[in-house]
N, C-alpha and C positions, 0 to 999 in steps of 0.2 A: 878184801871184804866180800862177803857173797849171803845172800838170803837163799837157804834151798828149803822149798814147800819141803813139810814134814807136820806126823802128830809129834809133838814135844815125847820124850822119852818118861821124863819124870811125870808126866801127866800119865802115861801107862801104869804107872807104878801105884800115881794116888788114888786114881779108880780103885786099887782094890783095898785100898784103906778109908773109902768112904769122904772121901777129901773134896771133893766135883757134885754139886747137886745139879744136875740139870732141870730140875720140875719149873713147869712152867711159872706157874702163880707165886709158887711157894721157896722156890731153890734158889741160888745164887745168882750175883751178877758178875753177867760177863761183858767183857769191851773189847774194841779191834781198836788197836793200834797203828798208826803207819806208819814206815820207816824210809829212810831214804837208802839209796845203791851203797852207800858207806858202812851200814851196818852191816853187823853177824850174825845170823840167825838162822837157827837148825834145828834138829832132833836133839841137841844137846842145852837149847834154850831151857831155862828152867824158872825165869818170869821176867814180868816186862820189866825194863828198864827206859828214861830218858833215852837216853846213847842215841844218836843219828836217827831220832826220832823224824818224823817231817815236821815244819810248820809252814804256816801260813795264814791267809786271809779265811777266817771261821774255823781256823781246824784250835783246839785244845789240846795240849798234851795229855795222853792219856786215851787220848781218843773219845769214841759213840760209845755209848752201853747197847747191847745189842740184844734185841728181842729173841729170846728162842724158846723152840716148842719142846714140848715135854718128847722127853726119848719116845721109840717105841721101836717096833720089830718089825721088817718088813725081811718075811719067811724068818731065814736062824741068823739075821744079823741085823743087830742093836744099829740105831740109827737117831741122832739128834739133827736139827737143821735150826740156821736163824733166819730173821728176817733181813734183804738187804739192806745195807747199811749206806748211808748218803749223808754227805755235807753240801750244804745248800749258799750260793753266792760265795764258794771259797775260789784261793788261787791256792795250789798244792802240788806239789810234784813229791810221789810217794815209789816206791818199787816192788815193797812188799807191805805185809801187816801179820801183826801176833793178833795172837785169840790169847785173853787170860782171864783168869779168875781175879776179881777184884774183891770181891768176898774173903777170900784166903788166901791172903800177901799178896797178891798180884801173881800168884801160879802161872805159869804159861801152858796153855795146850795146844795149840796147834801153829805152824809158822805159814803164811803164805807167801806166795813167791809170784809175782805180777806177770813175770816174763821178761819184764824193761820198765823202764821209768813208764806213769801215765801219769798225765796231768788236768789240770782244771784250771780256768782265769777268771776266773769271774764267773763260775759254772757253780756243775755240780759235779762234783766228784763220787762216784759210787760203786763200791763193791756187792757183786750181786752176787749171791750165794745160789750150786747147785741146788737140784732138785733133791727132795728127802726122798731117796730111796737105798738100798742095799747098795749098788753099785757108783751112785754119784752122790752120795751127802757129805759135806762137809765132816763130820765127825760120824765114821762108823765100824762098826767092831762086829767081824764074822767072826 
């Protein structure tokens, strides 16, 4: 089993059928998922699933809904970002996390990949999301 960071393939595709709102106030929800080293997840993920989900002490299956900002352009490439995302007094051991659309079936878009297991005991556990620009944003399309 292996988690490799990727944007989802099939989340390329639903952009262009209007499938993914990202508008802040008004568009869709999305959530991060974590997963433990056991799962499979890649460019061929095409939404979230239970399967070697993580759990633990504060975590929910399904994961955080995740705050994000309304797309926008920085020079000729499109660029979304969220807010980071934390679980507060959990114990977790995660390795990677999906991005999915919870608004429309659970769509997957993007897969993250930690590097190695990280963990929390009694912490916080928290994925911090680059900076929103052209070259480091979490979700961007030159």
């Amino acid at each position: 089993m292996a988690i490799t960071q990727a944007m989802c393939s099939s989340f390329k595709q639903e952009l262009l059928v209007g499938t993914h709102n990202f508008t802040n106030s008004s568009g869709n929800t999305f959530k991060l998922a974590l997963f433990t080293s056991s799962a499979s997840l890649g460019a061929a993920t095409t939404a979230y699933s239970s399967s070697n989900e993580a759990s633990g002490t504060n975590y929910s299956a399904g994961g955080n809904t995740l705050v994000n900002q309304t797309p926008t352009l920085d020079s000729t490439t499109a660029i979304t970002d969220f807010s980071d995302s934390s679980w507060s007094s959990s114990t977790i051991t995660a390795r990677g996390g999906l991005i999915y659309n919870s608004s429309a079936s659970n769509k997957a878009v993007a897969v993250l990949d930690f590097g190695s297991d990280k963990s929390s005991s009694n912490g916080t556990f928290s994925v911090i999301f680059p900076a929103p620009a052209a070259s480091t944003a979490i979700i961007r399309i030159a």
